[in-house]
C-alpha positions as CSV (number, residue, x, y, z in Angstrom):
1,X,409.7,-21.7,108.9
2,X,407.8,-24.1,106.7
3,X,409.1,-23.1,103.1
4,X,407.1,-24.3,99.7
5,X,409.2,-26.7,97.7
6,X,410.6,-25.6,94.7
7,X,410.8,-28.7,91.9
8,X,411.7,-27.2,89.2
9,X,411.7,-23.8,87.6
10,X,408.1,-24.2,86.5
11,X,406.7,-26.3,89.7
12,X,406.5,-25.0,93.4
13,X,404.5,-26.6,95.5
14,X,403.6,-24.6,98.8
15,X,403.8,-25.1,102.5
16,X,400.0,-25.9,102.8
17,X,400.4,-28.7,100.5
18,X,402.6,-30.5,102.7
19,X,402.1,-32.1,105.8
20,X,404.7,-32.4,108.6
21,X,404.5,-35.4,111.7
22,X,407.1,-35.7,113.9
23,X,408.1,-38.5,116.2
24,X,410.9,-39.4,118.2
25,X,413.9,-41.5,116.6
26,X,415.2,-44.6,117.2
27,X,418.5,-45.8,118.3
28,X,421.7,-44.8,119.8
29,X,422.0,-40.9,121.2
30,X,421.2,-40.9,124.5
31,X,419.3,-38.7,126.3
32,X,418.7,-36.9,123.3
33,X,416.5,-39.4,121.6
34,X,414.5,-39.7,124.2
35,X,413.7,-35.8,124.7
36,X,413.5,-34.3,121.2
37,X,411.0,-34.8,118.0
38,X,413.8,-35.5,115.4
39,X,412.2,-38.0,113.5
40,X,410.4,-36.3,110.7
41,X,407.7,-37.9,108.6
42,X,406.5,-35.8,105.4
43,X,403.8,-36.2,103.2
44,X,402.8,-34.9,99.6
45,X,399.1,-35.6,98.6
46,X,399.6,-37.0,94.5
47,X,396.3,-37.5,93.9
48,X,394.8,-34.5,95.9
49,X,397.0,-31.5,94.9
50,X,396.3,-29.0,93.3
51,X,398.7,-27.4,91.8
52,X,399.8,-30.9,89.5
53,X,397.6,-31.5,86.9
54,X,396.2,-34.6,85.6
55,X,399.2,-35.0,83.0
56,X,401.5,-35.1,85.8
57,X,399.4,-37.1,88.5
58,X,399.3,-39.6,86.2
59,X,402.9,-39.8,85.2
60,X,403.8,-39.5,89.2
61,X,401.4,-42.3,89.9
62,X,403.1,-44.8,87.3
63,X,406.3,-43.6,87.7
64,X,406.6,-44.0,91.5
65,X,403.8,-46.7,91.6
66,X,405.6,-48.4,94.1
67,X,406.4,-45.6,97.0
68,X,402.8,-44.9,96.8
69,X,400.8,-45.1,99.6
70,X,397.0,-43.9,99.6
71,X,398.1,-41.7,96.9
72,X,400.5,-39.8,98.8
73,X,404.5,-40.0,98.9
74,X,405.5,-40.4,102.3
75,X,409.0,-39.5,103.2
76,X,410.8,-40.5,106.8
77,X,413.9,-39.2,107.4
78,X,415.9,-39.7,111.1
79,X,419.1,-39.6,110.3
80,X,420.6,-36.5,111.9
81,X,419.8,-35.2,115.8
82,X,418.6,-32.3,114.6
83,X,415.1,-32.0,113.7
84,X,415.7,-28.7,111.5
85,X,418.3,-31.1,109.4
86,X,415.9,-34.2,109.2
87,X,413.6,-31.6,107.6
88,X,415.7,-30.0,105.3
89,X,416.2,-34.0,104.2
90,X,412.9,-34.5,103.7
91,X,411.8,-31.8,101.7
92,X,415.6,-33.2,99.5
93,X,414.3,-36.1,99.1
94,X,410.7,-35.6,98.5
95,X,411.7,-32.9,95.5
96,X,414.2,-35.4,93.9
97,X,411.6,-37.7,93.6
98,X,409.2,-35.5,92.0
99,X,412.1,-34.8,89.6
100,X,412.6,-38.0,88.8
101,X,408.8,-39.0,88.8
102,X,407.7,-36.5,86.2
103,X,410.9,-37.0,83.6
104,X,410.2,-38.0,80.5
105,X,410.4,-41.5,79.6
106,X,413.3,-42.2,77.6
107,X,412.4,-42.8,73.5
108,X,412.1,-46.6,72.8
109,X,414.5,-47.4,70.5
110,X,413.7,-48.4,67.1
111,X,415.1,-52.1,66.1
112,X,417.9,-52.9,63.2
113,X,419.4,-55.2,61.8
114,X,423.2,-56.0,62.1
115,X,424.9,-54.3,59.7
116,X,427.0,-56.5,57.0
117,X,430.1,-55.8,58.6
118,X,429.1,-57.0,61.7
119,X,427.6,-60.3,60.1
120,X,430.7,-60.9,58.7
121,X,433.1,-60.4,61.0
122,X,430.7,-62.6,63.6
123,X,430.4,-65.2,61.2
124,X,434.6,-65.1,60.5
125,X,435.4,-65.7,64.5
126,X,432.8,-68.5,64.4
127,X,434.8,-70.1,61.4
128,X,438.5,-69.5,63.7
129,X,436.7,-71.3,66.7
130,X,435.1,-74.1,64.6
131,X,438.4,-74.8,62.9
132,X,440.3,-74.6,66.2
133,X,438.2,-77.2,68.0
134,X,437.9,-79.2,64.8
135,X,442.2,-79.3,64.6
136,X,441.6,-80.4,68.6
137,X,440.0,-83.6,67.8
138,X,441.0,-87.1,66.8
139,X,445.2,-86.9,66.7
140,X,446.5,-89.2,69.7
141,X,449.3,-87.0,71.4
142,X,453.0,-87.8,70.2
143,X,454.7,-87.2,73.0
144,X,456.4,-90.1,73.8
């Protein structure tokens, strides 16, 4: 029943390397609740796995820095009554993640300069709103 967890097309990481705890949810349902493991708690191993290498672990631990724990990714999931559904979750989750964990960073971008254009058409509504506030000031109003 335990399946590996496919990341990509070039990552799998199997069943042994995760590790499964199951507890029972919180909340409204009834006897249900009380009777069945549906809470599902799963955990990947970063720093201890074997099939990332240290190119990876390293981009996983700054990239998700802060849903580290002990090195190790820890999803909870008890949203559904079914435990099979919390699971399948879980393992959602956990892989999207990883997906997002080991993307590239995005290329900084290079700085420029406003182009001349730009200057002048900035420098054009800055004259239109100094003359209007200057044409504002000083005339007493007429309208008597």
């Amino acid at each position: 029943m335990v399946q590996e967890l496919r990341i990509n097309e070039r990552l799998v990481i199997p069943a042994a390397e995760l590790h499964w705890r199951f507890s029972r949810a919180s909340g409204p349902g009834g006897q249900g609740v009380n009777t069945t493991d549906s809470r599902v708690e799963l955990r990947f191993d970063v720093e201890g796995s074997r099939v990332l290498g240290p190119f990876r672990k390293a981009r996983l631990k700054e990239q998700l820095a802060s849903r580290l724990e002990d090195g190790c990714l820890r999803v909870v999931v008890a949203e559904e009554r079914s435990q099979w559904q919390n699971r399948q979750r879980a393992m959602a989750r956990l892989a999207d993640w990883l997906r997002e964990g080991l993307k590239p960073p995005p290329p900084q971008r290079r700085a420029t300069r406003p182009g001349r254009a730009a200057v002048k058409r900035r420098l054009d509504a800055k004259g239109r709103r100094s003359e209007l506030k200057r044409r504002r000031q000083g005339r007493p109003s007429t309208d008597d």
